[in-house]
C-alpha positions as CSV (number, residue, x, y, z in Angstrom):
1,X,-54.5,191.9,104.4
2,X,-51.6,193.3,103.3
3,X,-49.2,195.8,105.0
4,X,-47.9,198.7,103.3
5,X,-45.5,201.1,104.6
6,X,-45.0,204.7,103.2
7,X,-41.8,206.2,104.0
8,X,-41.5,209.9,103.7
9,X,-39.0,211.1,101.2
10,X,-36.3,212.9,103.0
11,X,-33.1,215.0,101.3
12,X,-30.9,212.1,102.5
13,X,-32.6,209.3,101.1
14,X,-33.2,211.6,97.3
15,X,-29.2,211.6,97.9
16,X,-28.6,208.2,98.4
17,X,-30.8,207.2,95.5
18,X,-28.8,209.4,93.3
19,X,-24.9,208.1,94.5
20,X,-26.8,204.5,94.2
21,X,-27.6,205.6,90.3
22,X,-24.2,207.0,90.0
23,X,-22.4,203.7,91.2
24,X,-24.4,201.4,89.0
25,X,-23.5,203.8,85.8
26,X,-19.4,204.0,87.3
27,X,-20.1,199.8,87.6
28,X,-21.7,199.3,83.9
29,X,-18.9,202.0,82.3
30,X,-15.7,199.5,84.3
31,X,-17.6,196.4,83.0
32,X,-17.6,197.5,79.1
33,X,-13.7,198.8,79.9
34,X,-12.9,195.4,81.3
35,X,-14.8,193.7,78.0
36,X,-12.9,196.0,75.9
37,X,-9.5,195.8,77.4
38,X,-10.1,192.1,77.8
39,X,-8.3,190.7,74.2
40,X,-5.3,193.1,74.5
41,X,-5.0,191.7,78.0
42,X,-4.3,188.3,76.9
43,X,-2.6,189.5,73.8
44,X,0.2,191.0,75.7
45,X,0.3,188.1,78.2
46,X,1.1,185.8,75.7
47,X,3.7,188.2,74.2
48,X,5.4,188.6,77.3
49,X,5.5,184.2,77.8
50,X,7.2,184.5,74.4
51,X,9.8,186.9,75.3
52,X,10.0,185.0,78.9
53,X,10.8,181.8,77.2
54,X,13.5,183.3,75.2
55,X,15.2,185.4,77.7
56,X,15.7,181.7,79.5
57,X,16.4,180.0,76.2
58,X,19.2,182.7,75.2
59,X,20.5,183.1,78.7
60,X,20.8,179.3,78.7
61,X,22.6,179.3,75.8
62,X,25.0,182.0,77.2
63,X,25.8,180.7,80.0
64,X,26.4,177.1,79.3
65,X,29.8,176.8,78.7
66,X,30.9,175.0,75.3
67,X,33.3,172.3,75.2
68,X,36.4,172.4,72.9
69,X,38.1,169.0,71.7
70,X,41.3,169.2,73.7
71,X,43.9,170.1,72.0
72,X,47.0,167.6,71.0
73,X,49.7,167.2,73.1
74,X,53.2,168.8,71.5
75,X,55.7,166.3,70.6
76,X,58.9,165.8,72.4
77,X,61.7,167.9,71.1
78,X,64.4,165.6,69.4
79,X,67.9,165.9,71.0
80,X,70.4,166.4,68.4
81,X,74.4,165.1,68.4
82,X,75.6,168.8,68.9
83,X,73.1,169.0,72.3
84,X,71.3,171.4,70.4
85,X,67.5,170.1,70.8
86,X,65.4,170.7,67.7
87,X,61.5,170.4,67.5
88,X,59.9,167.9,65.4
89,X,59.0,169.9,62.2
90,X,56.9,167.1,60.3
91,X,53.6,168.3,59.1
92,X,54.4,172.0,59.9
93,X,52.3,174.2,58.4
94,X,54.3,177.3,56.4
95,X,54.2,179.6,58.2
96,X,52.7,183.8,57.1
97,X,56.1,185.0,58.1
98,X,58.6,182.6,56.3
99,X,57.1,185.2,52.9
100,X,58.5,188.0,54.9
101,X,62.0,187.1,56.2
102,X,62.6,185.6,53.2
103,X,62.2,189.1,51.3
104,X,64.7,190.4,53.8
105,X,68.8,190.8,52.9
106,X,70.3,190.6,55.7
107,X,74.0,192.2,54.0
108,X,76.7,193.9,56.0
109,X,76.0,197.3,56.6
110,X,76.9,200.1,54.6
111,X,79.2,203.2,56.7
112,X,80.4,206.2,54.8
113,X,84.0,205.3,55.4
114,X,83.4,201.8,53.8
115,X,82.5,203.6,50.5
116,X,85.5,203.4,48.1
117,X,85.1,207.1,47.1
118,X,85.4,208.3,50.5
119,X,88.3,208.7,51.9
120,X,89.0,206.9,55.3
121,X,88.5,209.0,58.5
122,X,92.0,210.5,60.1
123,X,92.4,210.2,63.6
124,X,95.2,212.0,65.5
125,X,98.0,209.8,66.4
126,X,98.4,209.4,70.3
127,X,101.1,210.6,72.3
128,X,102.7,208.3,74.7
129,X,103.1,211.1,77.8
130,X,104.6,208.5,80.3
């Protein structure tokens, strides 16, 4: 024999049958987002891995300092018989402003009063008052 309850429909169960229907549409509607969303999800991860791996690479390659070759050592200047002490010049390079001095005169400088057609300035003679 079997058993076979009948429950009276009541207002809250027709309610709770509908917010049940309502949360298994809201459910299906979040799964097909998810499935959709799904590949750009990943795509992006693995973007921002890439750009993660060379934000360490660069900052790696900022920060590590870089050796130079040292550089090498200056000879010892060369004293001289007059005591002046001059600098080994062997191998020196010419240098950019050996062109310019040399373009320079370095004359004695001109004054009006020098000038043959001028006539030399007069001064008043001094009076001795003592």
């Amino acid at each position: 024999m079997k058993l076979v309850m009948h429950v009276q429909e009541t207002p809250i169960l027709t309610v709770l049958r509908q917010e049940r229907v309502e949360l298994q549409l809201r459910h299906e509607r979040a799964e097909q987002t998810i499935s959709q969303l799904t590949p750009t999800i990943v795509r992006l991860t693995a973007e921002l891995d890439r750009v993660t791996v060379e934000r360490d690479f660069l900052s790696a390659a900022t920060t590590t300092p870089i050796e130079t070759p040292p550089e090498p050592p200056i000879p010892a200047p060369i004293p001289t018989p007059g005591g002046v002490e001059v600098a080994l010049t062997a191998g020196k390079e010419k240098n950019e402003d050996d062109d310019y001095w040399a373009t320079i005169a370095f004359g004695k400088p001109q004054y009006p009063w020098h000038s043959e057609t001028t006539a030399q300035p007069t001064f008043p003679e001094a009076r001795n008052t003592l």
